[in-house]
N, CA, C and O atoms as a GROMACS GRO file, in nm:
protein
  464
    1UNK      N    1   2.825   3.590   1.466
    1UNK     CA    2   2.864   3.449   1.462
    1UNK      C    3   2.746   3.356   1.491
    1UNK      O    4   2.715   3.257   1.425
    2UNK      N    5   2.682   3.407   1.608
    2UNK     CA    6   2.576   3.328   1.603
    2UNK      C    7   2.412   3.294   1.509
    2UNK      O    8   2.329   3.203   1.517
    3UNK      N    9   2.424   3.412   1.426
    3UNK     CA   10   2.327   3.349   1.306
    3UNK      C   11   2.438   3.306   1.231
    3UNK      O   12   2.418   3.184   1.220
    4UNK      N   13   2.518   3.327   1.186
    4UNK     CA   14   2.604   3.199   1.107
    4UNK      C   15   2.607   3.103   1.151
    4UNK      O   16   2.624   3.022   1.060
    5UNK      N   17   2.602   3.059   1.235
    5UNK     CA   18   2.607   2.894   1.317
    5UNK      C   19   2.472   2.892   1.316
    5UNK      O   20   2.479   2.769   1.314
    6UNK      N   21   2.356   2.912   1.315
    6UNK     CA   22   2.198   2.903   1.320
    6UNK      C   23   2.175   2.881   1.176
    6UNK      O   24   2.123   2.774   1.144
    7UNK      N   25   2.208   2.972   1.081
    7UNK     CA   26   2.186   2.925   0.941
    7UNK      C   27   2.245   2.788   0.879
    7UNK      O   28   2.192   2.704   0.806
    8UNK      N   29   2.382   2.797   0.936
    8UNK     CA   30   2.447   2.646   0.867
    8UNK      C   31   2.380   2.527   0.945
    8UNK      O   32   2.387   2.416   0.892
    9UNK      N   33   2.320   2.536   1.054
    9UNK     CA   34   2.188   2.454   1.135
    9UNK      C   35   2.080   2.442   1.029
    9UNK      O   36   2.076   2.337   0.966
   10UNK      N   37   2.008   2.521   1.006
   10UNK     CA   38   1.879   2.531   0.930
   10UNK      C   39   1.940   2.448   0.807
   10UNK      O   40   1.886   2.342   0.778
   11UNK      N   41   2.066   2.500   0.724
   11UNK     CA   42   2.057   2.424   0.565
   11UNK      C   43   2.125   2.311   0.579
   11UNK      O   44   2.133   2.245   0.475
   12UNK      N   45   2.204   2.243   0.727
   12UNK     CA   46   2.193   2.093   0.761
   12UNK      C   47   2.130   1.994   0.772
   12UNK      O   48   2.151   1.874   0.754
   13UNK      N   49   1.992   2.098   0.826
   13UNK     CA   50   1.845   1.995   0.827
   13UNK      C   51   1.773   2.058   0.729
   13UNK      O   52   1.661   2.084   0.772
   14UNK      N   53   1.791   2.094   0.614
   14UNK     CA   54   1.730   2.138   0.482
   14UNK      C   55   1.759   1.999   0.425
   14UNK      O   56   1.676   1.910   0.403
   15UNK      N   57   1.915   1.995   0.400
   15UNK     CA   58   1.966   1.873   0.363
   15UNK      C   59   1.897   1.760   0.407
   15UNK      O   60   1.820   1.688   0.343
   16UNK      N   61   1.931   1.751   0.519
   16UNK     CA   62   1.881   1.618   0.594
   16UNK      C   63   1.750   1.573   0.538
   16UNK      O   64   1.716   1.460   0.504
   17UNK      N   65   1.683   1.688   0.534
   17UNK     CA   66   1.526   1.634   0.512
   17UNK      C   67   1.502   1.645   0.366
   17UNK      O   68   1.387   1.612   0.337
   18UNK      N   69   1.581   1.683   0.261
   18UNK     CA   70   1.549   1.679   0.095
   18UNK      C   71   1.640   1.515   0.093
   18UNK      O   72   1.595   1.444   0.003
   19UNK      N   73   1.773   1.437   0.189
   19UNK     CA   74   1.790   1.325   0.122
   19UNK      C   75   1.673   1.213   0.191
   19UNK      O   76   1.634   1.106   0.145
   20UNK      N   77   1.634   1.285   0.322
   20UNK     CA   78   1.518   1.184   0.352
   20UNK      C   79   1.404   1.157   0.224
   20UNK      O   80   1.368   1.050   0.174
   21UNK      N   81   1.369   1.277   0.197
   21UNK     CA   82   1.245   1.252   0.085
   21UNK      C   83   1.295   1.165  -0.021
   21UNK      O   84   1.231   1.074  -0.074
   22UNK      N   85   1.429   1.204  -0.051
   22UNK     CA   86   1.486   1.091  -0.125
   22UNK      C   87   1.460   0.990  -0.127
   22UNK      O   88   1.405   0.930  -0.219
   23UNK      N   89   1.490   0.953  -0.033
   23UNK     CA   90   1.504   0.798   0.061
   23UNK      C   91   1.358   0.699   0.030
   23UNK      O   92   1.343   0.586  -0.016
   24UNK      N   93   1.248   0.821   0.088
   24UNK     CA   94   1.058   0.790   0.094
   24UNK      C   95   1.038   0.761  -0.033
   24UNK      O   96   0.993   0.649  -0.058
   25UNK      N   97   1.063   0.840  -0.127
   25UNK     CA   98   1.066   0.848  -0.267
   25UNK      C   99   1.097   0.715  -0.339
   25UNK      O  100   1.002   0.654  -0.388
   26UNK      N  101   1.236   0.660  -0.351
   26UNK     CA  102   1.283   0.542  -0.361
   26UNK      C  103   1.220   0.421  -0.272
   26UNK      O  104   1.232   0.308  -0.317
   27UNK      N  105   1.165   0.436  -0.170
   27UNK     CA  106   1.154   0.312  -0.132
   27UNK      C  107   0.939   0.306  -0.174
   27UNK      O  108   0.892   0.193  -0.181
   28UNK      N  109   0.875   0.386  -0.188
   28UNK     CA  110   0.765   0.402  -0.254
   28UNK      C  111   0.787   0.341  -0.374
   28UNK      O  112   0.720   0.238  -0.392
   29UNK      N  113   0.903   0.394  -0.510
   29UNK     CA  114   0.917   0.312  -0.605
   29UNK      C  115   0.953   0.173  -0.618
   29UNK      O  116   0.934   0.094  -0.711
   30UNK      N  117   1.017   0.158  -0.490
   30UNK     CA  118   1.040   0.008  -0.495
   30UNK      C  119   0.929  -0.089  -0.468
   30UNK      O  120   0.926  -0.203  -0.514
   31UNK      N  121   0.826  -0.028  -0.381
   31UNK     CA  122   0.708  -0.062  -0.362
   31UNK      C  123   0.601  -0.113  -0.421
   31UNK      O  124   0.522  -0.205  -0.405
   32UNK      N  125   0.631   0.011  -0.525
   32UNK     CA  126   0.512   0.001  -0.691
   32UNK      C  127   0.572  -0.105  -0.738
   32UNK      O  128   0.520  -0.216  -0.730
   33UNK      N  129   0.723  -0.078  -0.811
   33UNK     CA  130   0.768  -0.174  -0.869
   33UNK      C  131   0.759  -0.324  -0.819
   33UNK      O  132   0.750  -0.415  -0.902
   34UNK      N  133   0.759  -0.344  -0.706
   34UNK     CA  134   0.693  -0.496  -0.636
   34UNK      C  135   0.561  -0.509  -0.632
   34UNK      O  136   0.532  -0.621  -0.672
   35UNK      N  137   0.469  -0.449  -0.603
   35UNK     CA  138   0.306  -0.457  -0.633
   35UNK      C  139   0.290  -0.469  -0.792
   35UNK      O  140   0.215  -0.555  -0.840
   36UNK      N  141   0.356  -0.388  -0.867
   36UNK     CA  142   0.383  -0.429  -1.031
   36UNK      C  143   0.369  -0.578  -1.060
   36UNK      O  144   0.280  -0.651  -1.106
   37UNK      N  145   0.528  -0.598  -1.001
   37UNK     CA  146   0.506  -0.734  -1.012
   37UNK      C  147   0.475  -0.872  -0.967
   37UNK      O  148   0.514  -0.986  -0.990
   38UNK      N  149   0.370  -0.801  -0.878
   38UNK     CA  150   0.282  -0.923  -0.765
   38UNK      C  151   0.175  -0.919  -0.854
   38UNK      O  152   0.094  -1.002  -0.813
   39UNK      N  153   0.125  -0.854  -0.974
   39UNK     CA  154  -0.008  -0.820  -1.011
   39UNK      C  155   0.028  -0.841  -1.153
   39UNK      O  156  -0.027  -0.778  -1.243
   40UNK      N  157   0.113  -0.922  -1.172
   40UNK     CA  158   0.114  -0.979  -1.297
   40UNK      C  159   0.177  -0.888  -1.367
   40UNK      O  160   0.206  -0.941  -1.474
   41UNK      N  161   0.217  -0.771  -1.365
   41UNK     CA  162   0.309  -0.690  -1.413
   41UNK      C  163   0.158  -0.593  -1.497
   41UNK      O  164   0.166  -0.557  -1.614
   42UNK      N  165   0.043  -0.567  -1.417
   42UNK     CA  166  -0.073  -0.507  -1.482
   42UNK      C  167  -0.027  -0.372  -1.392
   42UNK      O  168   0.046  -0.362  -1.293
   43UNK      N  169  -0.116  -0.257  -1.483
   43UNK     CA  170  -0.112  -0.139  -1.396
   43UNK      C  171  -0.194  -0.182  -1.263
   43UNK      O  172  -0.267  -0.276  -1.230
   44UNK      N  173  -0.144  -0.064  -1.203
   44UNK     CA  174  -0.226  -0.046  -1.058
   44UNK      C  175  -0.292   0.099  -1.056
   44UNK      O  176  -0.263   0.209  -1.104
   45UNK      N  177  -0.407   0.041  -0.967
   45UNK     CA  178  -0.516   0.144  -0.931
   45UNK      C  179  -0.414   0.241  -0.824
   45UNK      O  180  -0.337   0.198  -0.738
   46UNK      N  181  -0.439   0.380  -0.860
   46UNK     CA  182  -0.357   0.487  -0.799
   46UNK      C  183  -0.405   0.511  -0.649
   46UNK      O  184  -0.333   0.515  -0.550
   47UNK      N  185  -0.548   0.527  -0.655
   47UNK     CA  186  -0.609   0.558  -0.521
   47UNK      C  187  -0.550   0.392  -0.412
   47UNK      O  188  -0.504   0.406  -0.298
   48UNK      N  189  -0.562   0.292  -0.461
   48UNK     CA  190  -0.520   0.162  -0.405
   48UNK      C  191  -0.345   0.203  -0.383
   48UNK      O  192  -0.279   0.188  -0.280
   49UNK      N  193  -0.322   0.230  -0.447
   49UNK     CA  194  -0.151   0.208  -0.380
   49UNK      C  195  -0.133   0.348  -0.313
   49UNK      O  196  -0.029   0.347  -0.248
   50UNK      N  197  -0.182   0.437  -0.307
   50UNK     CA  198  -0.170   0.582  -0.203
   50UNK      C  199  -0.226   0.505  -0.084
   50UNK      O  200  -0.140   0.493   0.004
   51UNK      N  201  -0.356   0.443  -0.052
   51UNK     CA  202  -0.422   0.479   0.043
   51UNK      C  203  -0.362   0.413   0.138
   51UNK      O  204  -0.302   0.310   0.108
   52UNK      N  205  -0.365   0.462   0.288
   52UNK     CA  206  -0.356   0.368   0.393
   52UNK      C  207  -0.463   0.354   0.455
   52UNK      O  208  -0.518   0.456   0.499
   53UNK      N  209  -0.513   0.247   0.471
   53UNK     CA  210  -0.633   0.249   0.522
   53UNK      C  211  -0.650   0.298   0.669
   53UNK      O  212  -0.750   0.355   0.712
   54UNK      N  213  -0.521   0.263   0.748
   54UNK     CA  214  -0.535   0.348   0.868
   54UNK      C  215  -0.528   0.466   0.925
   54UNK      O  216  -0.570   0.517   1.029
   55UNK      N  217  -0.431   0.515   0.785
   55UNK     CA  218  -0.372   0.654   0.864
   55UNK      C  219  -0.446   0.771   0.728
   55UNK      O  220  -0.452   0.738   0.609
   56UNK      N  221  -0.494   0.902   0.780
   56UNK     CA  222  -0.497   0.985   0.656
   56UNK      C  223  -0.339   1.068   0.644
   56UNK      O  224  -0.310   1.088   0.526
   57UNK      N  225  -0.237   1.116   0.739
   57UNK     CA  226  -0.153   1.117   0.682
   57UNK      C  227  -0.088   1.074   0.613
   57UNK      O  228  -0.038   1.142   0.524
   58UNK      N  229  -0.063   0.929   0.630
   58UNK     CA  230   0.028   0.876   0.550
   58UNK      C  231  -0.016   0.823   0.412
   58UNK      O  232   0.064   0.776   0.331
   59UNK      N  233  -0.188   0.837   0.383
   59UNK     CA  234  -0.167   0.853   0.238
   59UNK      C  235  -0.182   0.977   0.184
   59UNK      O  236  -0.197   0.978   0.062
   60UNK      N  237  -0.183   1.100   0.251
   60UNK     CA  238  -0.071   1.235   0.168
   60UNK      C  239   0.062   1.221   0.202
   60UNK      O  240   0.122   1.313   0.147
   61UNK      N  241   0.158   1.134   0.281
   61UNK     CA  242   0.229   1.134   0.244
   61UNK      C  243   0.312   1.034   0.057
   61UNK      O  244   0.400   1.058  -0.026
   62UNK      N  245   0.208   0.928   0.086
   62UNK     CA  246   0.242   0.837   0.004
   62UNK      C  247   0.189   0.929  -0.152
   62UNK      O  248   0.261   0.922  -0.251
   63UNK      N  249   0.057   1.013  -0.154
   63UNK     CA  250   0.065   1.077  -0.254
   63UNK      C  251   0.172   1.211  -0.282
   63UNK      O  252   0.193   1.222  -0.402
   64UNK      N  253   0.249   1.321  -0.197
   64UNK     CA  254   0.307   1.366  -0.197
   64UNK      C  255   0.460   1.290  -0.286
   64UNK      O  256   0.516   1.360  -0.370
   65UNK      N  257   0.505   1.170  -0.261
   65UNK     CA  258   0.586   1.082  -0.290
   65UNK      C  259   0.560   1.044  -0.451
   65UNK      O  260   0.650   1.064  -0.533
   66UNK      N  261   0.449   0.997  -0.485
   66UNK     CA  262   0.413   0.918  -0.583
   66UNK      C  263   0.424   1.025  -0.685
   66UNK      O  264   0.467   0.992  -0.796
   67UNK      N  265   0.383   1.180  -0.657
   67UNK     CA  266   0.409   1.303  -0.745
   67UNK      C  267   0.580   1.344  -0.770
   67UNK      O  268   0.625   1.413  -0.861
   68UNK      N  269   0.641   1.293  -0.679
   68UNK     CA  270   0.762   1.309  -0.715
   68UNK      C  271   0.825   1.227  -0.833
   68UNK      O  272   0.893   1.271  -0.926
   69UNK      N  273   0.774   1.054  -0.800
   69UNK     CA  274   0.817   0.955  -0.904
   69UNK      C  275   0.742   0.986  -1.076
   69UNK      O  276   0.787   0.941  -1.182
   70UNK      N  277   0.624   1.072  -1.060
   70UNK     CA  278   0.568   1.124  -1.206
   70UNK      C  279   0.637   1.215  -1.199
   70UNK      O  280   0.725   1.166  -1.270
   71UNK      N  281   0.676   1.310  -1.174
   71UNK     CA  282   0.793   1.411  -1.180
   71UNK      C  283   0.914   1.398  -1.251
   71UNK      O  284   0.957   1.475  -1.337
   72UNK      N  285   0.956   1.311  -1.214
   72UNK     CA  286   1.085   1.232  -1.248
   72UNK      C  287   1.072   1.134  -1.324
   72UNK      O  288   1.157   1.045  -1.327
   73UNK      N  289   0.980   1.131  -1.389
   73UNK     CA  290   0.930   1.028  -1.508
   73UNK      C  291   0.963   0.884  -1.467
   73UNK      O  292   1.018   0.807  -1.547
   74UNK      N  293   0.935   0.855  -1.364
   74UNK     CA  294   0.921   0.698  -1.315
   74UNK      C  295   0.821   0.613  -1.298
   74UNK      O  296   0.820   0.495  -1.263
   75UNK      N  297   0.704   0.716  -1.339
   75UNK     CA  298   0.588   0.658  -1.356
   75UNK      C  299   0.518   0.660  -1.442
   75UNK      O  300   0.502   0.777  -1.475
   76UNK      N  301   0.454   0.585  -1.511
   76UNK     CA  302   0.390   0.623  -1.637
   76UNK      C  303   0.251   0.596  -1.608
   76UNK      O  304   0.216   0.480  -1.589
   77UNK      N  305   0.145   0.716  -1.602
   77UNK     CA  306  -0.014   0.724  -1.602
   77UNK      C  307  -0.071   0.607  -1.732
   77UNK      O  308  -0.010   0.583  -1.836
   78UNK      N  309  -0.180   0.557  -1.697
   78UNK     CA  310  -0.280   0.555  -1.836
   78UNK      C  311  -0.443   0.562  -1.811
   78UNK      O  312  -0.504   0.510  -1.718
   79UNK      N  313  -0.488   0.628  -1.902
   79UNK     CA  314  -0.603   0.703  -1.918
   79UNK      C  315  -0.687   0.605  -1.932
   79UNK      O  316  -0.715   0.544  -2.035
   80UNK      N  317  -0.760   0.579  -1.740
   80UNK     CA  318  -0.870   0.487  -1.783
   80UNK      C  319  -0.952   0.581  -1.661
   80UNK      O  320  -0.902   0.660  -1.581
   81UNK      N  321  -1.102   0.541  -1.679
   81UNK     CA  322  -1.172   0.575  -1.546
   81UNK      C  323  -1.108   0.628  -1.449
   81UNK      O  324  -1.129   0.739  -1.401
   82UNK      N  325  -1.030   0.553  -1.417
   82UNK     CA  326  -0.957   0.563  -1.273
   82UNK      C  327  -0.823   0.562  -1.304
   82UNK      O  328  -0.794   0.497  -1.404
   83UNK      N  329  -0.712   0.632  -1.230
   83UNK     CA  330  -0.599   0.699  -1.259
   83UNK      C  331  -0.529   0.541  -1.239
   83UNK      O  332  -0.554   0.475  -1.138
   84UNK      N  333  -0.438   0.490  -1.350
   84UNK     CA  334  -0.384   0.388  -1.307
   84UNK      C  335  -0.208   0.344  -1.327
   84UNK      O  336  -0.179   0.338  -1.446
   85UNK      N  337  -0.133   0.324  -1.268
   85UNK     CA  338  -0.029   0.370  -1.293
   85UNK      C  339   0.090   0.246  -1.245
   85UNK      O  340   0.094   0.182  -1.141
   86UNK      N  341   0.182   0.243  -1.366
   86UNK     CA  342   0.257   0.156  -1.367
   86UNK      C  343   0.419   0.208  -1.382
   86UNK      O  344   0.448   0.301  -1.458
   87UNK      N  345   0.529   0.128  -1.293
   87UNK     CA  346   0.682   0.176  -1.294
   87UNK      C  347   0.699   0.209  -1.445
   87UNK      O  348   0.625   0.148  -1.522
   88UNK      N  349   0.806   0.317  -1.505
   88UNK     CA  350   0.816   0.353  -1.655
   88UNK      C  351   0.970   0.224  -1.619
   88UNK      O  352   1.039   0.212  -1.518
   89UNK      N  353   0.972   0.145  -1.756
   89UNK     CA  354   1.084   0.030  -1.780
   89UNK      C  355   1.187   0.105  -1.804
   89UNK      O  356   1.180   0.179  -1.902
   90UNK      N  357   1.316   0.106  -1.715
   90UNK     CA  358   1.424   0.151  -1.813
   90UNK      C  359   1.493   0.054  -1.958
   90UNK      O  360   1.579   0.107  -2.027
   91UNK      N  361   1.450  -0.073  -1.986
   91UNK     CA  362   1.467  -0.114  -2.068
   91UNK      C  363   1.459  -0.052  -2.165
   91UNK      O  364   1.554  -0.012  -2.234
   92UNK      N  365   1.308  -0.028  -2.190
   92UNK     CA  366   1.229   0.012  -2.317
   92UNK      C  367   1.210   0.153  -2.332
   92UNK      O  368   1.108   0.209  -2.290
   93UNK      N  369   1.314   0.221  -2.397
   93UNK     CA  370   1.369   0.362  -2.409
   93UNK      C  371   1.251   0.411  -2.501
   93UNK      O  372   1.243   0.532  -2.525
   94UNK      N  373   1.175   0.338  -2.545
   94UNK     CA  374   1.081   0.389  -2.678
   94UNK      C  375   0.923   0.440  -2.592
   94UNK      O  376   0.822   0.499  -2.630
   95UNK      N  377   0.967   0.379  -2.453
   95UNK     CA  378   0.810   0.372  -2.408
   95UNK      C  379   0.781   0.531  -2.406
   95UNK      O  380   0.875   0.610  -2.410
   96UNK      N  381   0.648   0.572  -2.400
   96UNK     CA  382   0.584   0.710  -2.480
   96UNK      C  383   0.580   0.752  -2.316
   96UNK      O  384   0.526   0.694  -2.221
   97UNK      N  385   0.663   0.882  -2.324
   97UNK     CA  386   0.671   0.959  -2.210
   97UNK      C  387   0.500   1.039  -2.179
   97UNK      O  388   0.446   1.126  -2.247
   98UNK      N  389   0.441   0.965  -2.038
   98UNK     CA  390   0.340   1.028  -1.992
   98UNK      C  391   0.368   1.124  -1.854
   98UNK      O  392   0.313   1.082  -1.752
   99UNK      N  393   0.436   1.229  -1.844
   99UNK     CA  394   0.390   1.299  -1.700
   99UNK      C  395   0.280   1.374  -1.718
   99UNK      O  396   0.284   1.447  -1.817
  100UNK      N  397   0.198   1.378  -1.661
  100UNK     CA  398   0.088   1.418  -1.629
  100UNK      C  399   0.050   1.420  -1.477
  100UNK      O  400   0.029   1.333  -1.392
  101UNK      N  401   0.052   1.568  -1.481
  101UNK     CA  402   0.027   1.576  -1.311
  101UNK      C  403  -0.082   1.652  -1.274
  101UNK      O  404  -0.108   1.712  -1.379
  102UNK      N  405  -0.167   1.690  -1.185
  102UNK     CA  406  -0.266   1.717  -1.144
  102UNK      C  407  -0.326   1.784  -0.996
  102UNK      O  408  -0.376   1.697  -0.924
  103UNK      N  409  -0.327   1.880  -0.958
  103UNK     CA  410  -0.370   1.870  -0.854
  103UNK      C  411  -0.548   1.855  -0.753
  103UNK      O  412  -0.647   1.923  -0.780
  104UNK      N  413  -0.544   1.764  -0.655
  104UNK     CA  414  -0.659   1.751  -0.605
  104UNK      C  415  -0.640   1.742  -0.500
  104UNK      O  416  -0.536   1.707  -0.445
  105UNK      N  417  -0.783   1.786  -0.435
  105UNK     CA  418  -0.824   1.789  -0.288
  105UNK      C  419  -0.861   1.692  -0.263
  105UNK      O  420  -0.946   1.640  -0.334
  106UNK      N  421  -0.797   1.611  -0.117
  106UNK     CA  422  -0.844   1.524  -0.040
  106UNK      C  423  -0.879   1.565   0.115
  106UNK      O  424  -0.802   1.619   0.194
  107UNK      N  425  -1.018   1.525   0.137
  107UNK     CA  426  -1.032   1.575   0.265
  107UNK      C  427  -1.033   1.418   0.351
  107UNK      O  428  -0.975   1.319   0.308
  108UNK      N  429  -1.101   1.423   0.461
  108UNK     CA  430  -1.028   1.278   0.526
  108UNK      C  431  -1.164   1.240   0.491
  108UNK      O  432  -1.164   1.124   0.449
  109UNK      N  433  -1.338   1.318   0.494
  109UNK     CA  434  -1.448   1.252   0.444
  109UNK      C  435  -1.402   1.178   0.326
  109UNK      O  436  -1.448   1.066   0.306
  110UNK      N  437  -1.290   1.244   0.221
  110UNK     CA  438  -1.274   1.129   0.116
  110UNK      C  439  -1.255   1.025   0.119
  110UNK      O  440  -1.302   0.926   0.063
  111UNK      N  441  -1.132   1.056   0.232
  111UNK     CA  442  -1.027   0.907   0.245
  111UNK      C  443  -1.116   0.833   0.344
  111UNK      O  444  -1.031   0.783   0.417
  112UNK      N  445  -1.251   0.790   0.398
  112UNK     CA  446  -1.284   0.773   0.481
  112UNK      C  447  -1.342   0.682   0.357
  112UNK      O  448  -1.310   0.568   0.324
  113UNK      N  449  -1.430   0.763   0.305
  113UNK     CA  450  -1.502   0.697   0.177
  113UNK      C  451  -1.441   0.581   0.112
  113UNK      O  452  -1.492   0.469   0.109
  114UNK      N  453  -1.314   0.618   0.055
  114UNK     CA  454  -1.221   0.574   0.018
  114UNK      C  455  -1.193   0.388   0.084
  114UNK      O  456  -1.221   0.284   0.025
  115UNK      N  457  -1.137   0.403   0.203
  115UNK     CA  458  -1.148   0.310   0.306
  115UNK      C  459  -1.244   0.204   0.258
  115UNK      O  460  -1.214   0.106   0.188
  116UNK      N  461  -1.402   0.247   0.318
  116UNK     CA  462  -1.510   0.145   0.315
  116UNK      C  463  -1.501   0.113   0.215
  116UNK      O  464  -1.576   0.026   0.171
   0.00000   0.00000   0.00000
């Protein structure tokens, strides 16, 4: 009985913490989607909307997040120098599906770099 009551523990806070990411997830998109449209409705620089300048966790968390919304096709990449990335419109059903995902190393010398 008592790993049955320990397991239904563990996949309560399985739960708990897949609708939290939810939650991070959505309110990151709401984020973009308002920096979207503080910026004239132009893409945004990717490294600029991850970074926090104070914390290095919290911009792997904010990139951990932002891979979910390209995941889920809520974001649409475009191929410039620098990774730049704008909310996908649900209006415009025609717009040309970009996921494109990637993985990279950030060490905090980056994000330090990054910063200055």
């Amino acid at each position: 009985m008592d790993l049955k009551e320990t397991t239904a523990t563990v996949l309560a806070e399985g739960e708990k913490s897949e609708n939290q990411t939810g939650q991070m997830v959505m309110h990151v998109f709401r984020c973009l989607v308002s920096k979207f449209r503080e910026m004239g409705r132009s893409p945004i620089n990717y490294f600029r909307f991850v970074l926090d300048p104070t914390c290095f966790g919290t911009r792997i968390e904010n990139m951990f997040q932002v891979s979910f919304l390209v995941k889920e096709g809520k974001v649409v990449s475009q191929e410039t120098v620098l990774p730049m990335i704008t909310p996908k419109s649900t209006k415009n059903k025609e717009q040309e599906e970009h996921k494109k995902q990637v993985v990279m190393n950030v060490s905090m010398d980056d994000w330090r770099r990054m910063v200055k």
